[in-house]
Structures are given as C-alpha cells and as structure tokens.
C-alpha positions in Angstrom: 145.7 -173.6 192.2 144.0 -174.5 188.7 141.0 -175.6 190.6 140.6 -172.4 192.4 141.4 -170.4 189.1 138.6 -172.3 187.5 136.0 -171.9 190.4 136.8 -168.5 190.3 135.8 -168.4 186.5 132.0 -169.8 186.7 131.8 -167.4 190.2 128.7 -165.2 190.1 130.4 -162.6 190.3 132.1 -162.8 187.3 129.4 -164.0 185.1 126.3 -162.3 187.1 125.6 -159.0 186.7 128.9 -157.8 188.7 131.0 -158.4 185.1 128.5 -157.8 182.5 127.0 -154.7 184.8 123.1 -154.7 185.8 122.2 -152.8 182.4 124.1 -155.1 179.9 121.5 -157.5 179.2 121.6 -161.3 177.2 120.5 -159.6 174.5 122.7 -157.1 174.4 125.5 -159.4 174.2 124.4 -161.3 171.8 124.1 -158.2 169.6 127.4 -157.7 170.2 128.5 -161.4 169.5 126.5 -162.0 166.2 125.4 -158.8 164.8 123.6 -160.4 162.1 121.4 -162.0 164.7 120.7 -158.7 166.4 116.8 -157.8 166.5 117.8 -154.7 164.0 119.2 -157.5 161.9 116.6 -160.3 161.9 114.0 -157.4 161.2 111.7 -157.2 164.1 110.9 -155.2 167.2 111.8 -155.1 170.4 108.9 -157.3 171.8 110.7 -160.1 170.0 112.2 -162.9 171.6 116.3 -163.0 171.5 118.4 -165.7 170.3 120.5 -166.9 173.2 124.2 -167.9 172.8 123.6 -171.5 173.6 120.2 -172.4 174.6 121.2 -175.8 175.8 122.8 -174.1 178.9 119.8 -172.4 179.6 117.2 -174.0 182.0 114.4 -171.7 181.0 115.4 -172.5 177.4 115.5 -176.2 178.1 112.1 -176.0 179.6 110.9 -173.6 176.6 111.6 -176.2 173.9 110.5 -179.1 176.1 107.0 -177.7 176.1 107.4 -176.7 172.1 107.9 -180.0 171.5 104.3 -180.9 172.5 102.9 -177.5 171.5 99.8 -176.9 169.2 100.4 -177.3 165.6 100.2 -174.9 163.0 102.0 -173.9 159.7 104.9 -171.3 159.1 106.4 -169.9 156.0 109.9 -169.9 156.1 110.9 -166.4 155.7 114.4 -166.3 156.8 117.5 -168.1 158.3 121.0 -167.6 159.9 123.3 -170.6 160.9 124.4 -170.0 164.3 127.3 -172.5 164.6 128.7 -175.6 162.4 126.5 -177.9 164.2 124.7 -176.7 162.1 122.4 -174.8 164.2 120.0 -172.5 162.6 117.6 -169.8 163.9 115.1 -169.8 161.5 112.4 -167.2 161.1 108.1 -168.4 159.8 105.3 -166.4 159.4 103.2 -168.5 161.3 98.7 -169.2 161.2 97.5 -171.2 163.7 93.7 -173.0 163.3 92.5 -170.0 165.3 93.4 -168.0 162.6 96.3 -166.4 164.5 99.0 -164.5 162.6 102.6 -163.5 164.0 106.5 -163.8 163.2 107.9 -166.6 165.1 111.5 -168.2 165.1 112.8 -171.3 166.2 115.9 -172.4 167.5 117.1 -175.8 165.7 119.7 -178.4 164.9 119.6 -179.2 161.4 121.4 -181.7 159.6 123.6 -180.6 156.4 120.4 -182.4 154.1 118.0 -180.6 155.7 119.9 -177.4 155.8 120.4 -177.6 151.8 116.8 -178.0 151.5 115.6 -174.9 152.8 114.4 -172.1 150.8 112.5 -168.8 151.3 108.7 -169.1 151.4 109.2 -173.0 152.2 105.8 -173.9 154.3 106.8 -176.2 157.5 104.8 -177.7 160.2 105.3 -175.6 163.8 104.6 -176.0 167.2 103.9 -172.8 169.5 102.9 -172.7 173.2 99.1 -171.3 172.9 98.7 -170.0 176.2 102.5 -168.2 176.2 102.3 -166.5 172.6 105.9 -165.8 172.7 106.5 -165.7 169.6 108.9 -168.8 170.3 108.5 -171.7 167.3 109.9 -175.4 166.6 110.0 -177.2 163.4 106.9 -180.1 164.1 109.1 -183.0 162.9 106.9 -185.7 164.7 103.8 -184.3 163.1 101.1 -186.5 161.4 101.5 -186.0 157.9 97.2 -186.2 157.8 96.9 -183.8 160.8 99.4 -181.3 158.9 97.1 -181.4 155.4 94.1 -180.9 157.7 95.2 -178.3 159.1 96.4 -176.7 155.7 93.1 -177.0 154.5 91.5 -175.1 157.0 93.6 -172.2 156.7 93.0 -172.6 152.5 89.6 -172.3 153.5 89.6 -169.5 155.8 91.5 -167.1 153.3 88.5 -167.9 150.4 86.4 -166.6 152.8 
C-alpha cells in the first residue's frame, strides 16, 4: 500500500505539468515559494535566469555547474545576496567583466560555509567562471583559481577603463 502511495507521489502526472498545469512554470513557483528570490525581487528582467528550488535535483543544473566549474575566468562585484536554505546556500548576485571587456549581471548558485558567509559584503570583487559560448548570465564563485591568473586578469580590466 505505502509503496504504491509513494509511486503514486513521484508519478508524472502529479509533478508534470498535469498538477502544476501547462502555464505554471518553475519560475513561477519559485516566486511563489521565496518571494524575495522572485526576478521582481532580485531586480532584474525577465531574460534573467531563475533560481531553482534545488538545483542538485536538476540534471540540466547539474550539467550547468559542471561546465561553470571549468568556465572562463573573469571578475564580479558582489552586488547582492539571499540565503536560500541553512546549508547555507546562497544565490548571490556580481556585476561581472570578462577579458573581452564584456559587462552583464550574473548570479551564482553556491554552498557557502558560515566563515565565508560572514565575510561577504556589498561591492566585494570575487573571481567567476561563466560559460562564454552560452552567455546565460549563469556565474560560479572561481574558488580553484590561480591567485596570479586572477591579478592578471584584474589588471587588464584596470587598464581597459584608463583608456
């Protein structure tokens, strides 16, 4: 009975677009879940990526920060943040310059520990890794990064703005 109860749970049809309906999207439920992590909220448009209840049971979200991970570095300015959970999981939101000299709001989607959650602050600069040929305005925090790489890479953006 129990097993048929829980089958019945993860069915399709009760989590697929039967329950929810075709036009209630992840997005909209996550509004609805954690307003303050609404689009409205965070301050940006709708192009803007959406933070998913739990990314970790997402396969596209898997593969998304799999492929961060590895991404091309650049720098982001820490502009904002929301915990998420007690893990404590944070969505946090940069103003992000590549080396190309590309500018655009990007968030990331981490697990922070309670030191490194206590050391943020607005207007912090962090390394980032984006996906170049996706420019989805999906970021992670570049914690494997080479320290030397990272002041490079500040240097030429120093640069770029005296010019």
């Amino acid at each position: 009975m129990f097993g048929r109860m829980l089958g019945r749970m993860f069915d399709s049809e009760m989590f697929g677009s039967k329950m929810f309906g075709s036009e209630k999207k992840l997005n909209d439920l996550m509004e609805q879940l954690r307003p303050d992590l609404s689009r409205e909220s965070l301050g940006v448009g709708p192009d803007f990526p959406g933070v998913a209840p739990n990314p970790l049971m997402s396969s596209d979200a898997m593969k998304r920060n799999a492929e961060l991970r590895t991404g091309a570095l650049a720098l982001g300015v820490l502009v904002d943040w929301r915990e998420v959970n007690s893990n404590p999981r944070v969505v946090l939101m940069f103003d992000v310059e590549t080396a190309d000299g590309i500018s655009f709001r990007g968030i990331a989607d981490e697990s922070l520990t309670i030191t490194e959650l206590t050391r943020l602050a607005p207007r912090q600069t962090l390394p980032v890794r984006y996906r170049p040929a996706v420019m989805d305005h999906y970021v992670a925090l570049a914690r494997n990064a080479d320290p030397a790489h990272v002041q490079q890479l500040s240097d030429e953006i120093a640069s770029r703005k005296r010019t």
